[in-house]
C-alpha positions as CSV (number, residue, x, y, z in Angstrom):
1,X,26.5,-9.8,7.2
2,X,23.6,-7.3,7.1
3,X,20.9,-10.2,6.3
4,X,17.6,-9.5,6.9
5,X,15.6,-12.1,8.7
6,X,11.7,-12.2,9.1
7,X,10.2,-13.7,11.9
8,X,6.4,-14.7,12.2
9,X,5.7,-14.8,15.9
10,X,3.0,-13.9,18.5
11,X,3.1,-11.0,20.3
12,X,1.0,-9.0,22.7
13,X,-1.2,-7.2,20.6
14,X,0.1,-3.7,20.9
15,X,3.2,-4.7,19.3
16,X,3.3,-4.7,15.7
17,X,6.7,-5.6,15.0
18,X,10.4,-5.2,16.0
19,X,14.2,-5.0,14.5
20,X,17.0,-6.7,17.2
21,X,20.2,-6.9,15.5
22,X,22.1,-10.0,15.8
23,X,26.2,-10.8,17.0
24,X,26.5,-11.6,12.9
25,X,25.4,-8.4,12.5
26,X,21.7,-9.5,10.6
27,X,18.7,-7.5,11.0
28,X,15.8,-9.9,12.5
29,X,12.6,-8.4,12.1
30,X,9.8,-9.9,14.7
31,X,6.1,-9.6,12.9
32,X,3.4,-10.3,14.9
33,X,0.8,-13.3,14.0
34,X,-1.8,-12.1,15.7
35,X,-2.5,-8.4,13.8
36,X,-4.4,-8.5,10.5
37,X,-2.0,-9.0,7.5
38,X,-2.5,-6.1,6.4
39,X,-1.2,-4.3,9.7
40,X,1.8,-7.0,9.2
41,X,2.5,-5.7,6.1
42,X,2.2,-1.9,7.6
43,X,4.8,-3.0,10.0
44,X,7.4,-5.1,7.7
45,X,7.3,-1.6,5.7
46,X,8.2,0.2,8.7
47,X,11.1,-1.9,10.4
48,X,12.5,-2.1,7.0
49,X,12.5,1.7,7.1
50,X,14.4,1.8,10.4
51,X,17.1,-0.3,8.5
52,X,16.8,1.8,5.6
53,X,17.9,5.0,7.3
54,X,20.4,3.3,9.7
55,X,18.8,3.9,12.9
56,X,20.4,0.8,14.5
57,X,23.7,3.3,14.6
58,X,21.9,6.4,15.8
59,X,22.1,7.4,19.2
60,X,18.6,9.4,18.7
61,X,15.9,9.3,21.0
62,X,13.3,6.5,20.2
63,X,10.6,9.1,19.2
64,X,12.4,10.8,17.2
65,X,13.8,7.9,14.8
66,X,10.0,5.8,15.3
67,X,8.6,9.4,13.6
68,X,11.6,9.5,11.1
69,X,10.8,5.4,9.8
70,X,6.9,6.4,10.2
71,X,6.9,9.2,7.4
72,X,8.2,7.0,4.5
């Protein structure tokens, strides 16, 4: 289906966001509630980068692709 669906949830704070893909094949991006909104924003930008540049179907090292998504 290739929906994207945001999630507002709290999360340790280190985390500032994350992308699972779903069995209908939707991207679920997890924001955390408990960084400033601006940070949130910072981090919707980014996840939406890892879908961007496909990095669900990449068999890259996490560094690699978490660089790749960060220099947008």
């Amino acid at each position: 289906m290739d929906a994207v669906i945001i999630r507002i949830v709290s999360m340790p704070y280190e985390i500032d966001g994350i992308t699972v893909n779903d069995e209908n094949g939707d991207y679920n991006i997890y924001l955390n509630a408990d960084i400033p909104d601006d940070k949130r924003v910072e981090a919707f930008r980014h996840e939406i980068e890892h879908i961007k540049q496909g990095h669900f179907y990449l068999m890259d090292q996490v560094v690699s692709l978490e660089n790749q998504a960060a220099s947008f």
